[in-house]
Wavefront OBJ file of the C-alpha trace (Angstrom):
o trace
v 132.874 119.641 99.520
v 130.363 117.018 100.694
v 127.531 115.950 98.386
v 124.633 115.460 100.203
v 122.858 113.314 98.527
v 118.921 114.141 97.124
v 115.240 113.958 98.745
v 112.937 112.186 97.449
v 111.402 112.732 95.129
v 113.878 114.983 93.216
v 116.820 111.519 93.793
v 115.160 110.845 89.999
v 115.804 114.125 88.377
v 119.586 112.844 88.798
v 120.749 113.558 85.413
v 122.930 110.707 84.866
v 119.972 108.122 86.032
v 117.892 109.856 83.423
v 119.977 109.665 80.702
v 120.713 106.089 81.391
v 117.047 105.320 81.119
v 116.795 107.195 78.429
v 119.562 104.516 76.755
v 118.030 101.712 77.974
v 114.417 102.988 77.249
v 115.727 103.487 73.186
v 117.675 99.785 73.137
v 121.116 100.709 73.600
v 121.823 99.711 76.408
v 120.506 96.861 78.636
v 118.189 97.178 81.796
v 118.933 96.443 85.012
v 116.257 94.347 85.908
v 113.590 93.148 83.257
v 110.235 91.956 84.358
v 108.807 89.473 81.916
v 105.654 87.670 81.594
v 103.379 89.681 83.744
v 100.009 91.109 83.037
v 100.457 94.704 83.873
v 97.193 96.469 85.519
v 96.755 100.209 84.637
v 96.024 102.154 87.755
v 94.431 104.593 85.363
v 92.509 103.359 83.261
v 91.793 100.113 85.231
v 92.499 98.188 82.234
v 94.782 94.779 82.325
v 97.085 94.133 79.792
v 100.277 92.006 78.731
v 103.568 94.235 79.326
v 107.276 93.645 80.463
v 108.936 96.398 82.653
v 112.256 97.595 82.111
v 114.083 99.334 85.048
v 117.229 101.550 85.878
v 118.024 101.977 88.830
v 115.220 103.342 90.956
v 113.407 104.138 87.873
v 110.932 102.757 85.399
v 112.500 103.272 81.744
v 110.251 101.588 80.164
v 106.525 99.677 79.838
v 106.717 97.226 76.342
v 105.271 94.668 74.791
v 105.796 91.292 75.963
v 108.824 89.273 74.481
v 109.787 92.940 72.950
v 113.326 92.828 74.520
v 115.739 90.499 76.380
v 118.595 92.359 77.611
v 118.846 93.062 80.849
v 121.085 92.373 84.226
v 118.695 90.516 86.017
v 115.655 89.418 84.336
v 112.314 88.769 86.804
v 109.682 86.199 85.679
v 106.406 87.715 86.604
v 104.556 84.382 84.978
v 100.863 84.243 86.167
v 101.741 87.265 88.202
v 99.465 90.889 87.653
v 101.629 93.950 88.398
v 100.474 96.976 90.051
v 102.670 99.948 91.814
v 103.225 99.901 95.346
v 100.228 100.388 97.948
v 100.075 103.492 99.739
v 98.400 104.279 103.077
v 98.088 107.752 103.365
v 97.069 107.920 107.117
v 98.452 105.824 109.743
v 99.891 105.204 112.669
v 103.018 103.217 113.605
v 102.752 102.723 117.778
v 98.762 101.322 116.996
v 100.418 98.065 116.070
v 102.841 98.616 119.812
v 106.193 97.261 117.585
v 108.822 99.274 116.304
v 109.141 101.116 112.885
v 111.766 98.712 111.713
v 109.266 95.670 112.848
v 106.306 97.245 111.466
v 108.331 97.712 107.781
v 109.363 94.222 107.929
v 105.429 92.804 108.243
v 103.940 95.367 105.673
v 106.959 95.720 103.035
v 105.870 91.714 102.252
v 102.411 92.420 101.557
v 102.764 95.261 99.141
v 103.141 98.178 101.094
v 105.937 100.537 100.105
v 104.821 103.636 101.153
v 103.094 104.811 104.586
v 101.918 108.182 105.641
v 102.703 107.974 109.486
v 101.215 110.301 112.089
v 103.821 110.178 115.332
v 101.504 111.606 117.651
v 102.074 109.150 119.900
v 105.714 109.324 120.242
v 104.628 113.005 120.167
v 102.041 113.094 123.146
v 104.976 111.247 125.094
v 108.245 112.495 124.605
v 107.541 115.837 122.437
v 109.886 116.849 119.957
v 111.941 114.200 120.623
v 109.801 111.278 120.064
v 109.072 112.565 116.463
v 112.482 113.138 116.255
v 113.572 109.312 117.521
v 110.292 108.920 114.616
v 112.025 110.531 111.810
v 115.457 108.878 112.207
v 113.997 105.393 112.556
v 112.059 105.795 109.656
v 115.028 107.465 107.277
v 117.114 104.030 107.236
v 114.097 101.681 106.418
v 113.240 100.264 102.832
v 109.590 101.451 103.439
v 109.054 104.682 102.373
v 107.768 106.765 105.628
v 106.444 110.264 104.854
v 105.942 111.596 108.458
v 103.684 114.021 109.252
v 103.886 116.990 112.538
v 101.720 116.057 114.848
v 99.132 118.684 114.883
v 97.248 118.152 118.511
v 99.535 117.493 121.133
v 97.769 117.468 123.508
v 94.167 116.938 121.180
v 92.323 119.036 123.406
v 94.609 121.644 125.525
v 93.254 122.891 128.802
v 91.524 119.449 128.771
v 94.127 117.374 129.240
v 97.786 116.830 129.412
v 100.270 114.975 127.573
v 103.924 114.605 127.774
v 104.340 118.217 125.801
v 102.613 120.676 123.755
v 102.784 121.680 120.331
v 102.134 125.012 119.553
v 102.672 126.755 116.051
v 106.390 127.938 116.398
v 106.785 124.314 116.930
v 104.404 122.296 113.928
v 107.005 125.043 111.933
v 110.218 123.565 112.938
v 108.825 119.857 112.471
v 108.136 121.033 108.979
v 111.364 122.902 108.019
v 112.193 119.646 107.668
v 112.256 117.569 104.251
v 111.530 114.046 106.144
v 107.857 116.053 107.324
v 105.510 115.873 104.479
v 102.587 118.096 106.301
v 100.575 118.571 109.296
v 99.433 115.410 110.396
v 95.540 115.319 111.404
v 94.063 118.188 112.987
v 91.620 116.881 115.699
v 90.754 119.853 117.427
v 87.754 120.814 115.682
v 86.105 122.979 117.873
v 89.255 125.133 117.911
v 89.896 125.181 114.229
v 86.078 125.997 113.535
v 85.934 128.806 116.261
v 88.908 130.354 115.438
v 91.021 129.482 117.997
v 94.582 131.880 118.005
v 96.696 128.618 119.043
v 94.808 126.021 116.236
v 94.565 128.348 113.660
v 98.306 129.637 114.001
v 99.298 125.580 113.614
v 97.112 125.351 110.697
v 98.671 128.844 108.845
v 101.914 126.813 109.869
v 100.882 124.270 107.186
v 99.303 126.492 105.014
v 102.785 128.245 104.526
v 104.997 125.274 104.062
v 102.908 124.510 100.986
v 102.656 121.166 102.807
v 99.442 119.147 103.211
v 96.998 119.982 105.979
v 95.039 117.006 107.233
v 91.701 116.728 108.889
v 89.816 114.706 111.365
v 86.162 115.536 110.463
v 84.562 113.362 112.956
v 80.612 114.401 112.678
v 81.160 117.476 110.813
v 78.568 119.181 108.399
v 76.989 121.561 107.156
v 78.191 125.490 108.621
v 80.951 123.608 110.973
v 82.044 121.761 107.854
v 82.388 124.269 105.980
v 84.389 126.533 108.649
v 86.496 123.476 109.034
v 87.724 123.408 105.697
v 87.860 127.181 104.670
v 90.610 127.051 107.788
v 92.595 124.990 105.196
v 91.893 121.241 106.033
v 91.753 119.227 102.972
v 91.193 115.610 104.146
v 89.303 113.012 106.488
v 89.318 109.631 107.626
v 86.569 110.058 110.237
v 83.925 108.758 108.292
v 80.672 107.501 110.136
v 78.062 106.190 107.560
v 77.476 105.896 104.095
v 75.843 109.506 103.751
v 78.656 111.089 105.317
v 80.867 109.348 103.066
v 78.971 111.326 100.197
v 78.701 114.726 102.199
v 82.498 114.489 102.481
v 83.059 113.509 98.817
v 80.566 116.433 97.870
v 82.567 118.813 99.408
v 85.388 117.883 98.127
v 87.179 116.655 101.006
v 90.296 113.870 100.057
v 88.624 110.412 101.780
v 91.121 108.465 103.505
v 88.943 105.475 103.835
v 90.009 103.447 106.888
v 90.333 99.653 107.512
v 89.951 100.336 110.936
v 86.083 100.180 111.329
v 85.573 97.237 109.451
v 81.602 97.368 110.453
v 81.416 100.695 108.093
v 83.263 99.400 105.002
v 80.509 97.441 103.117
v 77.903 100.523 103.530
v 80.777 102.677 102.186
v 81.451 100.302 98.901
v 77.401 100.493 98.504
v 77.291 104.076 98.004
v 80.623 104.594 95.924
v 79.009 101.703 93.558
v 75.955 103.259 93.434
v 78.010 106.297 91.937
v 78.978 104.666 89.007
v 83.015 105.361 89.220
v 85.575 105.827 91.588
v 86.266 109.638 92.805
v 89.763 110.686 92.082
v 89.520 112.046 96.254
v 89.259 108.649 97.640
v 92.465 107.011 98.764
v 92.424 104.391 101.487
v 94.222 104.480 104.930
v 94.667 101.894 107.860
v 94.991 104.255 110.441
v 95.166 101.896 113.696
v 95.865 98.156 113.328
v 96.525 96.168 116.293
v 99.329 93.610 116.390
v 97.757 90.455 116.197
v 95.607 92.315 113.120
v 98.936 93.302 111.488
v 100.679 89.521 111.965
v 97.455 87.602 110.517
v 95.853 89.739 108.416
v 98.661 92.648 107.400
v 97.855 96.615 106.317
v 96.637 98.224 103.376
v 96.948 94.792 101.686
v 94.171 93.568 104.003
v 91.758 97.251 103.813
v 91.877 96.251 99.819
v 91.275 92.690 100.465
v 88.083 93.606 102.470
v 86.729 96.051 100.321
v 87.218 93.384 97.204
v 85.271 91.220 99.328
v 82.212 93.542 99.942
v 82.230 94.053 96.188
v 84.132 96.883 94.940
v 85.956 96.517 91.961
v 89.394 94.867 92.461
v 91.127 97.804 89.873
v 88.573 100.613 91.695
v 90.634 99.574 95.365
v 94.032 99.622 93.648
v 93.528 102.519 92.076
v 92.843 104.289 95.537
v 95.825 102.426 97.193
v 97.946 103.777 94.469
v 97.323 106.385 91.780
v 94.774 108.275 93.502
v 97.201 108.578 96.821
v 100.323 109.504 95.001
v 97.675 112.414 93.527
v 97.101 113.519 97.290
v 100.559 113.184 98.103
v 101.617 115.641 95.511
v 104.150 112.671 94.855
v 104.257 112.042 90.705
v 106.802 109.749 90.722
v 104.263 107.467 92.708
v 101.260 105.151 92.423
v 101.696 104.300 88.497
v 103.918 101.791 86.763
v 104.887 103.992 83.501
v 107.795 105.253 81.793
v 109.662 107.631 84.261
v 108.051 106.832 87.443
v 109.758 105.249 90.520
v 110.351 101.813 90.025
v 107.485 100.500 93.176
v 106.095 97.418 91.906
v 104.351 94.391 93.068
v 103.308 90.935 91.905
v 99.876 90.151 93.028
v 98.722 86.352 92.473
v 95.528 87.674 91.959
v 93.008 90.492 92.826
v 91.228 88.840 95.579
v 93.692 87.586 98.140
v 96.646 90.294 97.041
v 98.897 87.719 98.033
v 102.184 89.538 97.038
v 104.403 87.279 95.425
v 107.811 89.583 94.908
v 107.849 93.437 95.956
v 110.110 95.892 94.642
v 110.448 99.323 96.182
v 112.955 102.146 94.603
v 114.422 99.400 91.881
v 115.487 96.867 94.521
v 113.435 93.916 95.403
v 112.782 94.068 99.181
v 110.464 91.050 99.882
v 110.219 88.036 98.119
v 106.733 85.264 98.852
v 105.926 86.887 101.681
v 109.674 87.231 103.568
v 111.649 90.451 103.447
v 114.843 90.477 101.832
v 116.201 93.740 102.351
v 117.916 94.965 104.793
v 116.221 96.162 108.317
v 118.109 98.756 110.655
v 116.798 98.953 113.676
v 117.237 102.337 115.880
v 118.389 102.335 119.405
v 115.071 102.266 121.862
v 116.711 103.690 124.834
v 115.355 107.204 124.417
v 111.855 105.255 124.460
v 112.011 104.098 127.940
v 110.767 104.876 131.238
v 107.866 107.049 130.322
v 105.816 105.891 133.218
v 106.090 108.240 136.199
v 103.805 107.104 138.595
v 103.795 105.374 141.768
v 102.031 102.049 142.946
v 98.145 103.038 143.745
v 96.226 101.251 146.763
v 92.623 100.604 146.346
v 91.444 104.442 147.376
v 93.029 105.988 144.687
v 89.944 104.669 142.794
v 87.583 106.005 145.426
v 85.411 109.291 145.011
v 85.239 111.456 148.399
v 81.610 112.996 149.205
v 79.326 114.248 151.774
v 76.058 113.212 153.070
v 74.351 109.867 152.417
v 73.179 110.179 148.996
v 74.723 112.522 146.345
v 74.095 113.024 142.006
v 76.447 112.452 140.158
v 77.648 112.981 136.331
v 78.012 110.011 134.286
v 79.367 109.490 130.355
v 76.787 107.599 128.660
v 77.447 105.316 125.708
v 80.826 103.905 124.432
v 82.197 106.062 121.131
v 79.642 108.306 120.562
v 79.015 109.847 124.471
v 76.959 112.045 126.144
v 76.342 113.246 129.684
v 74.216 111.853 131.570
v 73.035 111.916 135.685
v 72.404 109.386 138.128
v 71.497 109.319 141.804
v 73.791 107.125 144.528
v 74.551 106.420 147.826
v 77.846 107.340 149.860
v 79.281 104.807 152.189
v 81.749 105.466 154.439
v 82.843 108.561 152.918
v 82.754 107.737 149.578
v 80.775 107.442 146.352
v 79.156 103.992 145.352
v 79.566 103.523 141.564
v 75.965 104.022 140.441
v 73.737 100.630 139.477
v 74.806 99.711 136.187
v 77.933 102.234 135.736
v 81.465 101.141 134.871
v 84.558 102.922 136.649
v 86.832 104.801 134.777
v 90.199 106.231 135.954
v 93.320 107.984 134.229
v 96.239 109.693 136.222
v 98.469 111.631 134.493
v 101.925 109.461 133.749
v 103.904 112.152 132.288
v 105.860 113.599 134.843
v 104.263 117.341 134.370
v 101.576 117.502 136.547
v 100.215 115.301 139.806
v 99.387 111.830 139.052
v 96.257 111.679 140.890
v 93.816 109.268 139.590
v 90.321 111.249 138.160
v 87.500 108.961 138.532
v 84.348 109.004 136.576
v 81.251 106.540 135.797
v 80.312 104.627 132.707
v 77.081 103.569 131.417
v 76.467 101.605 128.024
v 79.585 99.228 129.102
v 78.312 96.092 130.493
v 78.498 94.749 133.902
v 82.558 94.431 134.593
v 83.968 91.588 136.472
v 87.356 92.442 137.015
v 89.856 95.728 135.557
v 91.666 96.559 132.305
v 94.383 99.053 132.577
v 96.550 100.701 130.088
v 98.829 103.491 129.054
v 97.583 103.111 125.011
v 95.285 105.619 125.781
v 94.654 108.035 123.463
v 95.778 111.056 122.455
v 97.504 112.039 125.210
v 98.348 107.809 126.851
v 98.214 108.267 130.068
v 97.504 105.568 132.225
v 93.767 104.787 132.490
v 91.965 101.988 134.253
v 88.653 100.520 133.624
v 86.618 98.460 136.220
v 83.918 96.832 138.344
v 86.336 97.498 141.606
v 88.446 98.906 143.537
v 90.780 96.039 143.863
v 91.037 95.033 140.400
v 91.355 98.204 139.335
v 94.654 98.796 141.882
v 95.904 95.478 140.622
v 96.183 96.569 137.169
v 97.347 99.665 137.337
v 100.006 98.076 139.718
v 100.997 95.917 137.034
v 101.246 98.281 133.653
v 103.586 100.925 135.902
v 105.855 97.709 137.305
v 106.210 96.992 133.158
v 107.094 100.068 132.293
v 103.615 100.765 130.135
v 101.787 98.122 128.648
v 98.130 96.683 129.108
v 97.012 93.940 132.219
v 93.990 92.452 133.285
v 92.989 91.589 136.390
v 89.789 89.299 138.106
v 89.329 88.199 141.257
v 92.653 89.890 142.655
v 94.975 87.981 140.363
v 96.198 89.248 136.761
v 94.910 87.353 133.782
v 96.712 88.376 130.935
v 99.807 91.356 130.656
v 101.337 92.780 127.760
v 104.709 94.929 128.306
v 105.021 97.989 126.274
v 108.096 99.382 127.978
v 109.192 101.938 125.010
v 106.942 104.665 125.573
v 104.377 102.803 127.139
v 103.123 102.094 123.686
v 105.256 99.937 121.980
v 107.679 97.109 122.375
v 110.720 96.061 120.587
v 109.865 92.403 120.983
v 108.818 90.367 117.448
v 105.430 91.048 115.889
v 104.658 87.620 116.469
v 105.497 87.476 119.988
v 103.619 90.624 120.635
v 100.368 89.517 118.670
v 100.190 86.514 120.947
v 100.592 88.536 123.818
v 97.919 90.740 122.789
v 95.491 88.272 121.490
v 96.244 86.946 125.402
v 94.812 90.644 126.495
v 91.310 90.056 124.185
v 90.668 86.477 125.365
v 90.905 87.709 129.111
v 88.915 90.440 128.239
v 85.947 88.196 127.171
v 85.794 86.968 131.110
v 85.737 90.571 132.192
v 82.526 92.041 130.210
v 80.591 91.053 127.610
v 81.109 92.854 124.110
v 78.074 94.367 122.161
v 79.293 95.526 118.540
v 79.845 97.735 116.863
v 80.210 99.825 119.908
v 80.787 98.547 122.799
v 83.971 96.685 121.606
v 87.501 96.057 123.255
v 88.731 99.044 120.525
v 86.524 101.337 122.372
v 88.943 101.499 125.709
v 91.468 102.881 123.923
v 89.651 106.076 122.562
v 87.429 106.366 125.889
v 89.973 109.575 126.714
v 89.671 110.972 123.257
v 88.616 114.230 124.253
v 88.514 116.146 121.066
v 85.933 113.984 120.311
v 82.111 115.804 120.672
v 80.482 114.718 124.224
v 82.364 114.137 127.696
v 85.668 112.437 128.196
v 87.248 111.426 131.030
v 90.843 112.828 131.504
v 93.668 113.283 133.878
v 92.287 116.286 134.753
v 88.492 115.032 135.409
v 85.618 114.927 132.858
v 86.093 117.185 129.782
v 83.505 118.563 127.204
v 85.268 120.240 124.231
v 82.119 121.682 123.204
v 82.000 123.354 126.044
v 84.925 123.933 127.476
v 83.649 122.318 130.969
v 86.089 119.894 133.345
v 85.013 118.339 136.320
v 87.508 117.383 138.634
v 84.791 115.447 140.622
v 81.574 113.526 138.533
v 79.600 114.638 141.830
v 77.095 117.264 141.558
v 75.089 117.928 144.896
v 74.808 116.293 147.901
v 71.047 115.712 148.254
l 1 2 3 4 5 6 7 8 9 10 11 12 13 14 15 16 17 18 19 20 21 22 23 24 25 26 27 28 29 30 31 32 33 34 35 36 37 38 39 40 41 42 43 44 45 46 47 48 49 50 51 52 53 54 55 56 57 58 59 60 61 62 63 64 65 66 67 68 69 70 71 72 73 74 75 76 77 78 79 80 81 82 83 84 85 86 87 88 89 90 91 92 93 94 95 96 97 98 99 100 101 102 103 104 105 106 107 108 109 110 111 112 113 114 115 116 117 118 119 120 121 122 123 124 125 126 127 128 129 130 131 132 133 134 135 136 137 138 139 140 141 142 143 144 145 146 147 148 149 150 151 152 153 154 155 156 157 158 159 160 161 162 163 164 165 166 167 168 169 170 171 172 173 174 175 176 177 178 179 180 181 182 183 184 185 186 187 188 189 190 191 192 193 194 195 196 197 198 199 200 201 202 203 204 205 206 207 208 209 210 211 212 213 214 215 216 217 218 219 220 221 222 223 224 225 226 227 228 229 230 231 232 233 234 235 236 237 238 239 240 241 242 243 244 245 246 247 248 249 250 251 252 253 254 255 256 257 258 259 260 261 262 263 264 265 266 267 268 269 270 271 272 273 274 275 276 277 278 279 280 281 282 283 284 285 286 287 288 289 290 291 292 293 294 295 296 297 298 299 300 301 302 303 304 305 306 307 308 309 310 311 312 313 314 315 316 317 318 319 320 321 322 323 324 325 326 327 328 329 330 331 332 333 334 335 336 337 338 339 340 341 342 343 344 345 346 347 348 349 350 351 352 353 354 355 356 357 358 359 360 361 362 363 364 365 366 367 368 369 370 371 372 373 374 375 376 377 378 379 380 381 382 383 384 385 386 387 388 389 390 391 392 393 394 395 396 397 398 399 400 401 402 403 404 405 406 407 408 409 410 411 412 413 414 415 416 417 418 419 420 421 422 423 424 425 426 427 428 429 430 431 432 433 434 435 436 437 438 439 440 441 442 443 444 445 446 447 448 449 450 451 452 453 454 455 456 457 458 459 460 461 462 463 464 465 466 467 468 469 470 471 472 473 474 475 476 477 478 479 480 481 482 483 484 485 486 487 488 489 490 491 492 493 494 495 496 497 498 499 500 501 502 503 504 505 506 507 508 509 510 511 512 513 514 515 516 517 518 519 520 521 522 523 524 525 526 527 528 529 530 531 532 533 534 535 536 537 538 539 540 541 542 543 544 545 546 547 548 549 550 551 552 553 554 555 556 557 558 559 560 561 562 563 564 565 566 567 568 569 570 571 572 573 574 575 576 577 578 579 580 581 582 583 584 585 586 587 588 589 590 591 592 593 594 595
């Protein structure tokens, strides 16, 4: 009979393991690694004290005094070092940072991180049940611990757009039969959850009956919406937009996952938890989308703490969330404290400022050692990944609108992030519509292979005056390809490029591309080093700066890639026109009348 061998988190229940701690623990037997020297800081109580660390195995058998005992296999000497269990980010998402799993564990496992909460819904809006699939088996070989979740929202917004598959209950419930899926990942569809949609509340019950977390996406909720929102079942958010909503959420008891990824919000949100007093057991932190050259300089949870430290919460009060508290939400006890039967997750800080991880042990191994990884990194075959892109080349008229008459009104989306619809009045030349003063093209085609890839073309206002095009298929949720411009020709030049790569990003000015980043696997990610694909990246911001001019916190280069988002409140543009989730509106066509 084959032994399969145990999940975590029961692997520690093993009942020889435990009664070899148990040995070791009493002083009859040595450990198998001895950490000595270290100051040892209590994710509970926030308190920092002298202690050596005794492990077996993949477990912690015991927290001492210093000096108390010598005998071990390997002893570790944690000398100036403070020790702290491994960071957790409880929302994120692999294919933000466009490398692979493997390469992403090998730049985060350095700094700390030994456990990630990863949201597929990429791979997901792409290649359906088999990209969270291709997810789950890249993840299972890795030394960082990857609890995936099942993408709640493919598409985010159905009838409003269309991804590379859709999700519906029956599915979310096979995604979480399995023991690798630790809940349903973020529910963005809102509206539907809140109005009782059949479809979004049958994936939510889905949760709900696993006994599995439900996550949220709470983007602007309060009061009676709020409250619908979470009666449905949804327990967390990461959408946070101010200070005050910070509190609302924390009043009503919402888990925070407080993101890295609007760094503009972060000091406002350390203001108000000071002005508290303590740290609420409900607030964990969470990276969600870090871009490559973010991840290569700067790194992933390690850096969210680092900045919060540095707009002046307490160095213990950002552990504590990176740790204890997210183990807590995880429903994972053998997580997020370094005690006496927990799993053996340590780091060695230098200090509480910088985090600067000096060795990192995940599961009783040591994985990374100053700031290299030492364990062992499988990469998965990226074959399945590739040629997601099913579009042809586009000529210049694909980025036309066809009208009537001389003048015509049209429908614009006004303001980056926060949109709303708006109206302006232009001519028509020679058949078609000329972009309205001020306004900013936007186009996305569907790349999937399910539906016509026929480019829908709206108008943006808020988004500077653009000399030249930005195209790309990181377009979220459902990535399809969507182009950005001042022209016609640009426009067609960019797009031209991103489907010739396979997926990917381009700019282009004055008929010539500037800067081009492949992202053949899935058009979201490549399997190319991190470093390689920061530069490459960092390449696509610089060219960027000669195309518009930027105007934070808004109007920023992160804002193209969640123009499409079209469960967010206000109108989207899509591959099938310009969508309104609140009400349920598409226009294939932004014009209105013919005047």
């Amino acid at each position: 009979m084959t032994v399969i061998p145990r999940q975590e988190p029961f692997d520690l229940n093993d009942p020889v393991l435990r009664a070899r701690a148990v040995t070791a623990a009493r002083g009859d037997a040595p450990f198998d690694m001895l950490i000595t020297g270290g100051r040892l800081l209590d994710a509970v109580t926030g308190l920092i004290r002298e202690a050596d660390i005794g492990l077996v195995g993949a477990l912690i058998a015991s927290v001492h005094p210093p000096a108390s005992r010598t005998d071990a296999v390997e002893i570790i000497d944690a000398t100036g070092s403070i020790l702290t269990p491994g960071l957790i980010d409880t929302h994120m998402h692999v294919e933000s940072s466009m490398v692979t799993p493997a390469e992403y564990a090998s730049a985060v496992l350095p700094r700390g991180v030994t456990t990630v909460v990863w949201d597929p819904h990429e791979f997901g809006n792409v290649h359906g049940l088999d990209g969270v699939r291709w997810a789950v088996e890249a993840a299972r070989t890795l030394p960082l611990r990857m609890i995936l979740l099942a993408p709640s929202c493919v598409p985010s917004a159905p009838g409003l757009e269309l991804a590379g598959a859709d999700f519906d209950a029956s599915v979310i419930s096979e995604m979480l039969r399995s023991p690798a899926v630790g809940g349903v990942a973020e529910v963005m569809n809102m509206r539907g959850v809140i109005d009782g949609d059949p479809r979004m509340s049958a994936i939510v019950n889905s949760g709900l009956a696993s006994g599995k977390l439900v996550c949220g996406h709470a983007r602007g909720l309060e009061g009676t919406d709020l409250n619908a929102f979470m009666a449905a079942g949804v327990t967390s958010d990461h959408e946070l937009t101010s200070g005050a909503d910070l509190a609302a959420k924390l009043a009503v008891g919402l888990t925070i996952e407080l993101r890295g990824s609007h760094d503009h919000l972060l000091q406002e949100f350390v203001e108000m938890l000071n002005g508290l007093g303590h740290l609420p057991a409900t607030v964990t932190l969470c990276t969600d989308d870090v871009f490559p050259d973010e991840l290569y300089e700067s790194g992933g949870l390690d850096d969210v703490a680092r900045r919060l430290v540095r707009y002046g919460m307490k160095p213990d009060w950002a552990l504590r969330a990176a740790t204890f508290n997210a183990a807590q939400r995880l429903k994972r006890s053998d997580l997020g404290l370094v005690a006496a039967g927990r799993r053996a997750d340590l780091v060695l800080f230098e200090d509480l400022t910088e985090f600067r991880a000096r060795l990192v042990i995940s599961g009783g191994r040591i994985v990374a050692r100053n700031g290299r990884i030492e364990a062992a990194i499988q990469p998965l075959d990226t074959v399945p990944l590739r040629n997601s892109v099913k579009l042809p080349p586009f000529t210049e008229s694909n980025f036309r609108i066809p009208a009537k008459g001389e003048r015509v009104r049209v429908a614009t989306i006004d303001r980056p992030r926060f949109t709303q619809w708006g109206e302006a009045e232009t001519e028509v030349r020679n058949g078609f519509v000329v972009p309205p003063a001020g306004s900013t093209m936007i186009a996305v085609a569907h790349r999937h292979g399910r539906a016509d890839g026929i480019t829908r073309v709206g108008f943006l206002t808020g988004w500077g005056e653009w000399r030249g095009a930005f195209c790309t298929t990181v377009s979220h949720d459902s990535h399809n390809l969507t182009v950005f411009g001042g022209n016609e020709r640009d426009m067609a030049l960019a797009a031209n490029a991103v489907i010739s790569a396979g997926g990917g990003m381009a700019v282009a000015k004055d008929g010539r591309i500037e800067a081009i980043l492949s992202l053949p696997l899935s058009g979201l990610v490549t399997d190319a080093p991190l470093k390689d694909t920061a530069l490459a990246f960092a390449a696509i911001r610089k060219a960027m700066e000669k195309i518009v001019d930027w105007k934070p916190p808004y109007r920023v280069f992160k804002a193209c890639f969640g123009a499409t988002l079209a469960c967010n409140v206000g109108p989207h543009q899509t591959d099938r026109g310009i969508a309104d989730v609140v009400t349920g509106k598409v226009l294939e066509s932004p014009v209105l009348e013919v005047l």
